[in-house]
C-alpha positions as CSV (number, residue, x, y, z in Angstrom):
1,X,-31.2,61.5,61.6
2,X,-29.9,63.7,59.3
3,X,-30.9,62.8,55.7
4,X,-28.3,61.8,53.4
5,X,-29.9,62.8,49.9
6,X,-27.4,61.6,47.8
7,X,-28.8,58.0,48.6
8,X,-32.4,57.2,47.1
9,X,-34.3,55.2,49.2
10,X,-35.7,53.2,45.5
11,X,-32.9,51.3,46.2
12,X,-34.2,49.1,48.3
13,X,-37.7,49.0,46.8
14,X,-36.1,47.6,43.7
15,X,-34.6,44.8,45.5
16,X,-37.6,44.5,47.7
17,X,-39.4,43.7,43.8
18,X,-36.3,41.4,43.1
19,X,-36.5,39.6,46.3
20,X,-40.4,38.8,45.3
21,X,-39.6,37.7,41.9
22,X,-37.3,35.4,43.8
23,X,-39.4,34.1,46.1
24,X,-41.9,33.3,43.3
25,X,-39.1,31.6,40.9
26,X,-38.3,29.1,43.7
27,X,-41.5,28.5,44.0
28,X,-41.5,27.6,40.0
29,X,-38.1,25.6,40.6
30,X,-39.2,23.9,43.6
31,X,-41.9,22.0,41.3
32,X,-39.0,19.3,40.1
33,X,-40.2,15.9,39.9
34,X,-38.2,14.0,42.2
35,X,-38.4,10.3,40.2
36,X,-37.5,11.6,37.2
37,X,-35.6,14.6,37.7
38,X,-37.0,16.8,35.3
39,X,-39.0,19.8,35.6
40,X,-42.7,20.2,35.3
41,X,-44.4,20.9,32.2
42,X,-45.3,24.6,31.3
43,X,-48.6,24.2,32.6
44,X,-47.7,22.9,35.7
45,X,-45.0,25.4,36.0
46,X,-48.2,28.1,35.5
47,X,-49.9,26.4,38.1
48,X,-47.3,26.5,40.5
49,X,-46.3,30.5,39.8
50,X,-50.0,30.7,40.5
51,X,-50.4,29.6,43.8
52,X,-47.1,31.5,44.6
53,X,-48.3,34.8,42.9
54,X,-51.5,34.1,45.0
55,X,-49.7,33.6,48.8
56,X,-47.5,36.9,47.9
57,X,-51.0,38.8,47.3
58,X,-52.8,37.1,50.8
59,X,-50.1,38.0,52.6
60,X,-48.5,41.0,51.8
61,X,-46.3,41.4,55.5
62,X,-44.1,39.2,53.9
63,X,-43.1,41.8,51.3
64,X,-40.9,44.1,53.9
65,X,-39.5,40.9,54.9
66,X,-37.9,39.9,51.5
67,X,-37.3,43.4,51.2
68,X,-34.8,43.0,54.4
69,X,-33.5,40.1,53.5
70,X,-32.0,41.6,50.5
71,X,-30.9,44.4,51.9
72,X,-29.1,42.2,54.7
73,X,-27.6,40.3,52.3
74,X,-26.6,43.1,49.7
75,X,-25.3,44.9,52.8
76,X,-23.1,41.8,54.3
77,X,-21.7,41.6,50.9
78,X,-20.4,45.4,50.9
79,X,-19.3,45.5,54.0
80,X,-17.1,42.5,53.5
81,X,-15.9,44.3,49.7
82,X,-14.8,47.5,51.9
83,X,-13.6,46.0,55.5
84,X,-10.5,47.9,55.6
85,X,-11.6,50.9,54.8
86,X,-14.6,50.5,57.3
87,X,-12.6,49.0,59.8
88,X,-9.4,50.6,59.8
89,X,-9.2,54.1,62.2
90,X,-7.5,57.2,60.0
91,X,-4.9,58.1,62.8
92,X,-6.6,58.0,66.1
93,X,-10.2,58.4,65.1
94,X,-11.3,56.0,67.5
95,X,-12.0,55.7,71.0
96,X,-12.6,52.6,73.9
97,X,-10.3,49.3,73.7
98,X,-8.3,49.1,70.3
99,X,-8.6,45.1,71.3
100,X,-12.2,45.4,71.9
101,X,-14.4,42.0,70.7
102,X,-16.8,44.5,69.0
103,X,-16.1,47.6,66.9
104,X,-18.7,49.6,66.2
105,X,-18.2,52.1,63.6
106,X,-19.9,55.8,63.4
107,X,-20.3,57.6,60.1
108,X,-20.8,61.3,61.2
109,X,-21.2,65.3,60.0
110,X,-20.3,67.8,62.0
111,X,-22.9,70.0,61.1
112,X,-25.6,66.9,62.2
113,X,-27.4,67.8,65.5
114,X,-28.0,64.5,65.7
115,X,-24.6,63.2,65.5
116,X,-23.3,66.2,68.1
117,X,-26.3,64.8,70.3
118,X,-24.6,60.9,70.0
119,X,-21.3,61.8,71.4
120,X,-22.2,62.1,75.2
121,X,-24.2,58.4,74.0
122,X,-20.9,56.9,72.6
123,X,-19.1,58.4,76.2
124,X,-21.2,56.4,78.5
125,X,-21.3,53.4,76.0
126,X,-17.0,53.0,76.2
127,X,-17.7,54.0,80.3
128,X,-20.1,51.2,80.4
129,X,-18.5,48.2,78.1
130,X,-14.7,47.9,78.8
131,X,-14.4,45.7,75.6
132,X,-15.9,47.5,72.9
133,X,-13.7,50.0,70.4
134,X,-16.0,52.7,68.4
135,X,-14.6,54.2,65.0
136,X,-15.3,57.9,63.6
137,X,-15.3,58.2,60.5
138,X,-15.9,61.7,58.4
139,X,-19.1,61.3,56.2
140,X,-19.8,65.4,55.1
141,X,-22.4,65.4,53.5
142,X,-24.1,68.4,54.3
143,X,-22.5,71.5,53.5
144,X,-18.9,73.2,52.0
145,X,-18.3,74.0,55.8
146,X,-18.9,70.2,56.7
147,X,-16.0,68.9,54.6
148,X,-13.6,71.8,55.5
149,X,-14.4,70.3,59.5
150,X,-13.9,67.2,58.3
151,X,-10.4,67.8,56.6
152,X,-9.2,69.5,59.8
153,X,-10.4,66.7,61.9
154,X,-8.5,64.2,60.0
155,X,-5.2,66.1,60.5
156,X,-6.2,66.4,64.1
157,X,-6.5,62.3,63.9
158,X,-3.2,62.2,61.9
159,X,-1.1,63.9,65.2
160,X,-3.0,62.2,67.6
161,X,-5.4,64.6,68.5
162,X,-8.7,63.5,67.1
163,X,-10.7,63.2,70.6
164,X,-9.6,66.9,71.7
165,X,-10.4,68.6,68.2
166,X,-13.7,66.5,68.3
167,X,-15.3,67.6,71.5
168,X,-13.8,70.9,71.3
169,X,-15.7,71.6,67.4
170,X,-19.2,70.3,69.1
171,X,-18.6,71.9,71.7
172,X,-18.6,74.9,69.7
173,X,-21.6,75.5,68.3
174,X,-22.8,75.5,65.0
175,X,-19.4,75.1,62.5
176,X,-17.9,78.1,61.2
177,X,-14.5,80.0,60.2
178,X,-14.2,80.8,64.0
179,X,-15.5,77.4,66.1
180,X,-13.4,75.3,63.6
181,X,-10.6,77.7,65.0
182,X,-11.1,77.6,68.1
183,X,-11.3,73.7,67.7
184,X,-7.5,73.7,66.6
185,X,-6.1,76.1,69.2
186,X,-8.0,73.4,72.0
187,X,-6.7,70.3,70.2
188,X,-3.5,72.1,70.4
189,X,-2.5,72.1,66.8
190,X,-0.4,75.0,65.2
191,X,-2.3,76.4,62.5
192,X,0.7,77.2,59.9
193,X,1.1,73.3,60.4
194,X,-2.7,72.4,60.0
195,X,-2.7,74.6,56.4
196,X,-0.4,72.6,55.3
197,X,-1.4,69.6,56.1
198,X,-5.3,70.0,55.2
199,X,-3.6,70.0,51.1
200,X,-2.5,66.5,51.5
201,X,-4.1,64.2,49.0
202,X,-4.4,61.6,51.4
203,X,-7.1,63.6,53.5
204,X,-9.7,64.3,50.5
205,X,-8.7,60.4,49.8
206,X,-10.1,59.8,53.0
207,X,-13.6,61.4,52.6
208,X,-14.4,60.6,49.4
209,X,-13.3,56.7,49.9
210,X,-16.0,57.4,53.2
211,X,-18.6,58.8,50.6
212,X,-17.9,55.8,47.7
213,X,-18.8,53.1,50.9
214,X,-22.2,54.8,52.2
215,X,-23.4,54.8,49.0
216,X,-22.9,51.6,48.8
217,X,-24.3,50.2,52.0
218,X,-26.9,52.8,51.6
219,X,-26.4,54.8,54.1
220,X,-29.9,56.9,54.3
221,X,-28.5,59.6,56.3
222,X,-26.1,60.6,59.6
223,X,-25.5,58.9,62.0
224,X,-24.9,56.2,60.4
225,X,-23.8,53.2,62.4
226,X,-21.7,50.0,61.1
227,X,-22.0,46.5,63.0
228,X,-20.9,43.5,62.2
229,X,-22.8,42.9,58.8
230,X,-25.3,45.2,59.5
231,X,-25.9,49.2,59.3
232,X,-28.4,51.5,60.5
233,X,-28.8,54.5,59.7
234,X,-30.5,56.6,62.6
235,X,-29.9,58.3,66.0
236,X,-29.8,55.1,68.4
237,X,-30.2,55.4,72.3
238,X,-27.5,53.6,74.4
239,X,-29.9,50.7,74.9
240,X,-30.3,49.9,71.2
241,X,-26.3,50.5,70.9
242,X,-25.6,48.1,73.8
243,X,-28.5,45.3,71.9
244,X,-26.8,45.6,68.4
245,X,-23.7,45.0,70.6
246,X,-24.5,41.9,72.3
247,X,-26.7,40.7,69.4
248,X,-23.1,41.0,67.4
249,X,-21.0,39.7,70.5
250,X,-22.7,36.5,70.4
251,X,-22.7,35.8,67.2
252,X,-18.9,35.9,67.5
């Protein structure tokens, strides 16, 4: 996985510490006296953040698990704030059924080996599963020459020709003046045209609306892969694409 630096992983840390202070406050506002109906005297209270303080020290394994838990939740709730703009292909950025019952959504670089090394993953996924639909979407994040791929892409996506410029760029090598070139001329776009389109607003809109929702569902790096409520940021096997799949599947 390509790391995605503008991201600091003390993110989650922080809420890992928040999920613990929690965990040890509802441990203080479970002690309510259920005859009464008031809560328990500040010794008692003491007490009670005690024996909490103490369980969260004996066993520590449950410290990556409140740590998860808030970044699940924190995660379910950003995903829901930017669904359209997760979920919604720019042009034909997409590939597999547009009716699929699960869309899975990539968050790519051009200039990521790991990302060029996904695409033959994500061809024998839409081979093998007749029912699943798989959105691109530009995160460049990496270098000047990653965004000026990106803008080109998304004009390719505009006309229709997002799959052809796609393969053709990885297909090229590492990106430059010349592979991004030869990109256009085997997506079959007129260059005059693509000058003038790459100037739109609506194409830097694109990215930097891409860039605004990583950083907020923490994206660590790319790939990064959107599911349901859930992302992961990592270069995933066909197996552990298919189990996120199902895993989402049935919970529809």
């Amino acid at each position: 996985m390509t790391q995605f630096n503008m991201i600091s992983g003390n993110r989650w840390l922080l809420l890992g510490v928040a999920a613990i202070s929690a965990v040890i406050g509802a441990g203080a506002v479970a002690g309510v006296n259920h005859l009464s109906g008031s809560t328990l005297a500040t010794p008692q209270r003491a007490a009670m953040e005690r024996v909490v303080h103490d369980y969260v020290l004996a066993h520590p394994e449950i410290i990556p698990e409140a740590m998860g838990l808030m970044r699940d939740r924190e995660t379910g709730r950003g995903i829901a704030a930017n669904r359209d703009a997760i979920l919604t292909p720019f042009g034909n950025a997409w590939v597999g059924n547009p009716n699929g019952d699960v869309t899975l959504v990539e968050y790519f670089d051009y200039n990521c080996g790991y990302c060029r090394s996904s695409l033959p993953t994500i061809t024998k996924l839409v081979a093998s599963d007749p029912n699943v639909r798989i959105i691109f979407r530009e995160l460049p994040i990496l270098s000047a020459e990653s965004r000026s791929a990106a803008r080109l892409s998304l004009v390719a996506a505009e006309r229709g020709r997002f799959k052809q410029f796609h393969e053709a760029l990885y297909a090229g090598g590492p990106i430059s003046d010349t592979s991004m070139a030869r990109a256009m001329q085997a997506a079959g776009l007129d260059p005059q045209m693509v000058q003038q389109a790459v100037n739109n607003p609506r194409i830097d809109a694109e990215i930097d609306s891409n860039l605004r929702v990583a950083q907020q569902l923490g994206m660590t790096g790319t790939p990064s892969w959107v599911i349901g409520d859930h992302v992961v940021s990592a270069a995933l096997p066909i197996e552990e694409l298919q189990r996120l799949i199902a895993k989402q599947r049935a919970k529809s």
